[in-house]
Residue, then its C-alpha position, 0 to 999 in steps of 0.5 A: x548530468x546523472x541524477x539520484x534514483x530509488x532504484x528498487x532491489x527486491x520485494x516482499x510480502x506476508x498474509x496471515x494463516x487464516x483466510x475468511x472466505x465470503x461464505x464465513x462473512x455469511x454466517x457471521x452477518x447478514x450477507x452473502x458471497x454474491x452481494x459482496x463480490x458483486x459490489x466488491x470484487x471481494x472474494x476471500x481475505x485473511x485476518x491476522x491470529x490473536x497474539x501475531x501483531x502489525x510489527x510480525x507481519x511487517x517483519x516477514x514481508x520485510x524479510x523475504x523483501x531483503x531475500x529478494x533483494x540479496x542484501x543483508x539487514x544491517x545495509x538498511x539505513x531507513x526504515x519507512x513503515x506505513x501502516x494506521x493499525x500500529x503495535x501501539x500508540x508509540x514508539x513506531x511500529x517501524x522501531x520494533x521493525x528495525x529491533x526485529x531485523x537487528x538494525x542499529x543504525x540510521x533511522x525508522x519511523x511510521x507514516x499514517x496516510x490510511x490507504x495511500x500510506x505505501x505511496x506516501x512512505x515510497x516517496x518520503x523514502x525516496x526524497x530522503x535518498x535522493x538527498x543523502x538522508x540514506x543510502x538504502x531504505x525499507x519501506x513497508x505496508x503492514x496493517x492489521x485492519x480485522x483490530x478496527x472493524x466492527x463485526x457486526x457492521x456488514x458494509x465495512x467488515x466485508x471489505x478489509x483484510x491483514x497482510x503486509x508487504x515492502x521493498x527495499x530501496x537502493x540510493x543510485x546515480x542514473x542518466x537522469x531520463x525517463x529512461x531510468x531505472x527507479x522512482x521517477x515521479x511521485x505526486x501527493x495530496x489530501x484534503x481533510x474537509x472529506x474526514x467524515x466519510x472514511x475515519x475511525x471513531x477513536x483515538x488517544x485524544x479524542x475518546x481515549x480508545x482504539x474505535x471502529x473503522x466508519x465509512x460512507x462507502x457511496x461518498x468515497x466512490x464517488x469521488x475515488x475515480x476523479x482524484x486517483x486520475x487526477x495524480x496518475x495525469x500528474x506523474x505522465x505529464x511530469x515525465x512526458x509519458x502516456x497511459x499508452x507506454x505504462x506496462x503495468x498498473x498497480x493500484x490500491x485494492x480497495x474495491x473492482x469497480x474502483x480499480x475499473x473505473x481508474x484504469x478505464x478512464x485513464x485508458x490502461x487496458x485490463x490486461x495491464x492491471x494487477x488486480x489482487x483484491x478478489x483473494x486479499x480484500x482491502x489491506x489498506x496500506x499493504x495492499x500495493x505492495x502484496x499486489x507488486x509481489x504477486x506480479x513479481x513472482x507469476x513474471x508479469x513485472x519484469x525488470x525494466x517494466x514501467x509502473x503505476x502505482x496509486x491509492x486513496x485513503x481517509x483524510x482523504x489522502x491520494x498520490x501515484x508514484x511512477x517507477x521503472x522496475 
């Protein structure tokens, strides 16, 4: 009996122009190239230009996604976009997407899940495939994170950066094994008692502004490691697969020590991790897919290649999605 896969047709991705090295952090605010790359991993990050929005950066990742993939834009039926910095508060940044790319048909909407919004919008995605609700989707991480931080708060404005980054999604029938191509697993969580250690202090309700992002940056370490292991354990048992038979592992960008302390204690070796954080920063939910596109390219994640994927976010949010490529 053959089942439904996601099966992913092409990636892409887009960073803004400007790049903003560690060095000119330092002259901004009381830091310094070392004190960020030794905490961080953080190397350099780009921020977007004064009039390029959410919906710009989300339309040439999406872009050069449907150029991978070979297809045109009127296939696209859904259009998944993950992001918290949208163009406005409504309509979804995923609408003015869809206008851009000259879609007409089928549905677009934004999912908000902070850092883990890629993998939660991979696997709404892929639900809405696998039970007939599309037959091909986008699914895009666009943020424009530099609109949020406070400048002059050195232990956030370090850390984040622009870009954006999508797939496209291919509805197809497969043996049903874990031998198939496409998503196989997907598992989400969130647990909003942790609100106040990564949130933004502003909103439509509550102060009638955008805000600045906040974080405790010690209290989401430490619990980071054990809940991204905890729904990474979840996919392997779910397909009846071990850390052993992952090709590569591509998780959120958030932070190096972050990134290490997962994939150790999961026991994925350093050379079987996509680390892009050094050049990007955090891009929230851009960062996996602007990881995914750099391993496509330089020819480390070929087809067939079995992928973690993972993240964590403010709420907080977490999930995996374990793929085939």
């Amino acid at each position: 009996m053959t089942v439904v896969r996601s099966v992913v047709l092409g990636v892409g991705s887009y960073l803004p122009a400007r790049c903003l090295t560690n060095n000119d952090l330092a002259k901004m605010v009381d830091t310094s190239d070392e004190w960020i790359a030794q905490r961080t991993g953080i190397r350099s990050r780009h921020v977007a230009a004064e009039r390029e929005l959410t919906s710009d950066l989300a339309y040439a990742a999406a872009t050069a996604a449907l150029e991978d993939a070979g297809v045109e834009a009127g296939t696209i039926d859904l259009i998944v976009l993950a992001t918290s910095t949208p163009d406005n508060t409504f309509p979804a940044t995923a609408t003015t997407v869809q206008a851009m790319l000259g879609i007409t048909t089928g549905a677009a909407f934004d999912v908000q899940a902070v850092c883990s919004g890629f993998v939660f919008a991979l696997a709404t995605a892929d639900a809405l495939l696998r039970s007939g609700g599309g037959k091909r989707a986008l699914v895009i991480g666009s943020e424009t994170f530099s609109r949020i931080l406070d400048w002059e708060d050195r232990s956030t404005c370090v850390l984040f950066g622009d870009g954006a980054g999508a797939v496209v999604l291919d509805a197809r029938e497969q043996p049903g094994t874990a031998d198939d191509r496409g998503i196989l697993t997907s598992h989400l969580r969130s647990d909003g008692r942790y609100k106040d250690k990564l949130y933004v202090d502003g909103g439509p309700s509550s102060t009638r502004t955008v805000g600045h992002l906040r974080m405790e940056g010690r209290e989401v370490f430490r619990y980071a490691v054990g809940m991204i292991t905890d729904v990474i354990d979840d996919a392997l048992a779910a397909t009846g697969l071990t850390a052993g038979d992952i090709d590569w592992f591509v998780p959120h960008q958030a932070n190096r020590r972050i990134i290490d302390g997962s994939a150790r204690k999961i026991g994925f070796p350093p050379e079987k991790v996509v680390v892009t954080v050094d050049r990007h920063g955090n891009t929230s939910a851009a960062s996996i897919p602007l990881a995914l596109d750099v391993a496509v390219k330089d020819g480390r994640i070929k087809r067939g290649d079995l992928v973690m994927l993972e993240a964590m976010g403010g709420g907080f949010t977490w999930g995996s999605v374990l793929l085939r490529w």
